[in-house]
N, C-alpha and C positions, 0 to 999 in steps of 0.2 A: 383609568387604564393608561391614559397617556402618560401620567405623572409616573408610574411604575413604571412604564418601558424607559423611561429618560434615566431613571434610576439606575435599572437593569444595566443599559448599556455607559453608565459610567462607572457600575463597578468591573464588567468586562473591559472595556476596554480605555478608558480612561487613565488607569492605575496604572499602564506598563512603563506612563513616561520615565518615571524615577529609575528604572531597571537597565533603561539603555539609551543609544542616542533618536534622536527624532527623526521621524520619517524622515524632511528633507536630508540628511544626511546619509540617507542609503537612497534615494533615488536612483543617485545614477552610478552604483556599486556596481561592480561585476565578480564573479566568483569561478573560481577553475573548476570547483567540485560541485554538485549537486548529489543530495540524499534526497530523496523524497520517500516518506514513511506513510504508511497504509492501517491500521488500525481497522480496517474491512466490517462495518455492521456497529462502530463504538457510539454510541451515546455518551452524553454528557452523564450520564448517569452511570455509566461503566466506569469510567474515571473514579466516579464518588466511591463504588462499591469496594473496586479494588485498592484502594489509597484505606479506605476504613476496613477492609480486610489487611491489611498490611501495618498498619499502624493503629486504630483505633481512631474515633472520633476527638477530633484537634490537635492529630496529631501531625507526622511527618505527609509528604508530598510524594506522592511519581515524580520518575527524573524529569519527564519530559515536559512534565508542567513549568520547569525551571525557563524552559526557553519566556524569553522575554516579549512579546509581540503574538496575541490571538484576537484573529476574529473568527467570521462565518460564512456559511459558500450555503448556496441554495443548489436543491441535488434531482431537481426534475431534471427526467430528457424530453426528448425532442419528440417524442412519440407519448410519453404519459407524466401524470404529473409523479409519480412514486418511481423511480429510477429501476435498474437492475445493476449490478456492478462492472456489464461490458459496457454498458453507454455511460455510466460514470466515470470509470478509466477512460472510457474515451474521450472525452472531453476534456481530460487534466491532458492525456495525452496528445490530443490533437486539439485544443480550442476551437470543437463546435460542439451542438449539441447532437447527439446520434439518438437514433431510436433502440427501447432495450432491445438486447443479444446481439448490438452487432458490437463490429469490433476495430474502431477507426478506419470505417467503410460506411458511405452510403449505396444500400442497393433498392433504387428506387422500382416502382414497378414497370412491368415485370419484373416479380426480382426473380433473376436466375442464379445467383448465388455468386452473382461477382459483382466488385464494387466499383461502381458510375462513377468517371473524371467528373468532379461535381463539386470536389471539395476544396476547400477552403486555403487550409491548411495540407499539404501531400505528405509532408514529414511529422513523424512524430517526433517527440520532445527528445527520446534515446534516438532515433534515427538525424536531429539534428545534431545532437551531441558527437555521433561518429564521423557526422560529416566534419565536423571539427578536429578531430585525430582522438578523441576523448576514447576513452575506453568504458565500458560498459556491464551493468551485472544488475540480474533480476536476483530476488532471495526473499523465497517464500516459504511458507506450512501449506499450502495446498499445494496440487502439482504444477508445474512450470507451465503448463499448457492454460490454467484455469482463466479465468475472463480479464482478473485485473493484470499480470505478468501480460498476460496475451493482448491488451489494448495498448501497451507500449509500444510491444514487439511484431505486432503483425497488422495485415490490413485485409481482416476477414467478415465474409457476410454472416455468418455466426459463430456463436462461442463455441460450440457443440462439433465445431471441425476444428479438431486438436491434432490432426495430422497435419491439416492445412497451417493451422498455427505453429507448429515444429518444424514445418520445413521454412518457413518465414521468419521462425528466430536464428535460421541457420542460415538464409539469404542473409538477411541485415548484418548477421557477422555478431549476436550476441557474446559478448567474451568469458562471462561465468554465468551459469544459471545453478542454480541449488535451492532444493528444496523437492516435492514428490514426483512419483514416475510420471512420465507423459504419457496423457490421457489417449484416447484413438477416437475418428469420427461415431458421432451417434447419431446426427441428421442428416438428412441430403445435404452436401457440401461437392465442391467441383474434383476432391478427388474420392475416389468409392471408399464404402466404410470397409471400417479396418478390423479389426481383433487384437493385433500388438502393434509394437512401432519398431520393431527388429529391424527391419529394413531403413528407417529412419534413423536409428541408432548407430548401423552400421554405416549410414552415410557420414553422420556427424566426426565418427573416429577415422574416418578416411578422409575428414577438412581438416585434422589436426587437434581434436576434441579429445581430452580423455576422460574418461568417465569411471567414475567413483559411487560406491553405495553404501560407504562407513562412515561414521565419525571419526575413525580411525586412520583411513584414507582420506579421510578432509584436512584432519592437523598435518601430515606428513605432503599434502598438495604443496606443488612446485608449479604445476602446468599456468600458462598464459592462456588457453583456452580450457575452459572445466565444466562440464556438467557432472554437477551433482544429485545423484536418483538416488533418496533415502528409504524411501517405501513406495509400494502402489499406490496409485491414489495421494493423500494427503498425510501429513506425518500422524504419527500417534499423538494425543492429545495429552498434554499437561498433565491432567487428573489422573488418565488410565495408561501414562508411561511408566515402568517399571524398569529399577536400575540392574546389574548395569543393560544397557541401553545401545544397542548399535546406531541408532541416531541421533545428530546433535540437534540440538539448541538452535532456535532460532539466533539466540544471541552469537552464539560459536560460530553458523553461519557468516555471522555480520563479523565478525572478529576477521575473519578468513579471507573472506572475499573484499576487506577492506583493502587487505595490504596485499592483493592480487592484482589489485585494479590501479592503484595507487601509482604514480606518475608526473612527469612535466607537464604532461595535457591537457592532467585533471582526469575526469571519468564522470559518467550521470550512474546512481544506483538506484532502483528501486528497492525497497525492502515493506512486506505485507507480512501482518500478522492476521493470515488468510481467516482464520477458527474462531475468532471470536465471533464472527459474523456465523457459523456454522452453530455456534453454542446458544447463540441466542434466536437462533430459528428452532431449538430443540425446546427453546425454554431451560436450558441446565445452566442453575447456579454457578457451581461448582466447576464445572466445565470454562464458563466466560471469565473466571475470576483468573483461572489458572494459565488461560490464553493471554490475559489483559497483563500477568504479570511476565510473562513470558516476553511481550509484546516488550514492556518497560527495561526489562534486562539487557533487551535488543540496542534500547536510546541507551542504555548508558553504558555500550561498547562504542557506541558512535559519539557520544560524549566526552569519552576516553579517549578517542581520536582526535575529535577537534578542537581539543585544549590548548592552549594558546597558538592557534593558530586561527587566520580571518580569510581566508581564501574555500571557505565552505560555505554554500547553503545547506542549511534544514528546514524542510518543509513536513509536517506531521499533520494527516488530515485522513478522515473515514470519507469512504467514498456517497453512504447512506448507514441510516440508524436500521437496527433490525430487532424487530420483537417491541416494539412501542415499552422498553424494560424500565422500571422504577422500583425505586426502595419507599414501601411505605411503613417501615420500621424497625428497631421497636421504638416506643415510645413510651417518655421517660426513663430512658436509660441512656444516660451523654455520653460517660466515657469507655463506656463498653458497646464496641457495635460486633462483636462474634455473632450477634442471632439476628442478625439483617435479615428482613421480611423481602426478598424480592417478588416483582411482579411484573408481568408482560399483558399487553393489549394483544397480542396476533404471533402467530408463528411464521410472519411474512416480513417482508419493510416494511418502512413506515415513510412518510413524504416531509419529516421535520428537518430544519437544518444542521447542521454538522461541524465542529469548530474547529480552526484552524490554528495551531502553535507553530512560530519560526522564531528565525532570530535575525527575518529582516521585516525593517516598518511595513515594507510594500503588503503584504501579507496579510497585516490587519485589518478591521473594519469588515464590511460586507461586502461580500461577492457572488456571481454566478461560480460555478465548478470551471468553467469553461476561460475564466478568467486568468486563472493560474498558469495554463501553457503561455499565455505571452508575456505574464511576468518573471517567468523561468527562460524564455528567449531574450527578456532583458536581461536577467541578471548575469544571463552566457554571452552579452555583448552582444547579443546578434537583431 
């Protein structure tokens, strides 16, 4: 067993020296931009399926596998060992570990739904970025309010107060958000439940927000500050989108709000390919495959960006695995994988670790989830 994992981990992560320079050499790097990409629910086994749906067995690659530097993050919080995706964001976003549903807050007991001076870390990873003058952009397939946008952007005692969350991405001063309508409280949260967020809506265009719900009115966006509300809820999915289509692309998205945010500053983006994580809680094939390339279309807008230029990080990491999902065939058939047998343990998470692609050394090797905020406060000088 041990001779296998020595193995294992040189063919992970041993291999990338040839590809780029060595850790010691990006130590002490700083970068004006940060992407940090979400892949929500992806398995190492997601990667396989959609790479052999797209090319065939030996064949070609997803863009993002080109980044040169993977390792691994362990994805328990702070309350159980199988995460939920608020205390996973939180933790990239604040470096600690939070218990599931909160939201870069601890509210200890009593909890009354507000978060205890307790922590660690007070700023998140985009809230230190702004302090910097950087400019800022969430850009998702679920809606803007959902747990992983919302543990960047706000400091709530649960995920489930999405009004609380919208008005906290509107204090912080988020500068694009794009991607579904914002959600409205559904648990006990400190302000009462809602039914819509009109009143939220119409605060944000009276801070200077303008608000768009096309793909139409995305290509033709000018605004410095922009929310973008494509649908209710979370966008249409890959599989059951039909053209033409009033909403874009996650990739269109990332096209958009690149050259929105873009700057002397620099800017932090997050970008989640919320639905994979949704496809494999359903167990649909079809569904995760269409997400996952969705997902990859996205890197290689952002790839297309940062071509010969070095003043970017990329950091590409799932927050937890969802659906325990594997390909157990077929077999005997190498260069034909069209009737890939998939298969799921659970329509829940699962507690296994999660890989990490960048294209700095710091990134490799193993890590806590919680690790990564203060290697992103390195790489921001700070």
């Amino acid at each position: 067993m041990r001779f296998t994992s020595v193995i294992l981990a040189a063919a992970l992560f041993g291999g990338c020296a040839h590809h780029a320079p060595t850790a010691a050499s990006n130590e002490s790097k700083t970068y004006k931009n940060i992407i940090f990409m979400v892949p929500d629910g992806m398995g190492l086994a997601d990667v396989t399926a959609a790479r052999n749906h797209l090319y065939g067995t030996g064949g070609g690659r997803l863009a993002f596998e080109s980044l040169p530097y993977v390792g691994y993050q362990q994805t328990y919080s702070r309350d159980s060992f199988i995460t939920d995706s608020a205390a996973a964001g939180s933790a990239w976003a604040s470096g600690e570990k939070f218990d599931n549903k909160a939201l870069s807050c601890h509210d200890q007991a009593p909890k009354d739904g507000k978060c205890d001076e307790t922590r660690k870390h007070p700023q998140t990873i985009l809230e230190v970025a702004k302090a910097q003058g950087k400019r800022t952009a969430l850009v998702v397939t679920s809606d803007i309010t959902h747990a992983t946008p919302a543990a960047f952007s706000s400091h709530v005692s649960h995920r489930k107060c999405a009004s609380e969350i919208f008005a906290w991405q509107l204090r912080i001063g988020v500068d694009v958000m794009l991607g579904g309508g914002t959600d409205v409280n559904k648990e006990p949260c400190l302000l009462p439940s809602t039914t819509d967020n009109n009143a939220s809506l119409a605060k944000a265009e009276a801070m200077g927000y303008e608000i768009i719900r096309t793909k139409t009115a995305l290509e033709a966006a000018q605004s410095q500050k922009l929310i973008g509300l494509f649908r209710d809820g979370g966008l249409t999915p890959q599989v059951h989108k039909t053209e033409p289509s009033t909403e874009p692309t996650l990739a269109a998205m990332v096209h958009k709000a690149l050259r929105l945010v873009e700057g002397e500053a620099g800017f932090f983006m997050l970008i989640e390919g919320s639905q994979i994580d949704w496809a494999n809680h359903k167990n649909d094939f079809a569904y995760q495959v269409g997400e996952m390339i969705d997902f990859d279309s996205a890197y290689k807008e952002v790839a297309a960006w940062i071509k010969d230029r070095d003043d970017t990080l990329v950091v590409i990491v799932a927050d937890h695995e969802t659906g325990g999902f594997a390909i157990n065939g077929p077999k005997k058939a190498y260069a034909d994988a069209s009737n890939m047998e998939p298969a799921w343990t659970t329509l829940k998470h699962t507690a296994v670790d999660t890989i990490i692609w960048s294209n700095d050394a710091r990134f490799g090797g193993a890590k806590e989830n919680s690790d990564l905020y203060a290697l992103m406060r390195e790489a921001m000088g700070q």
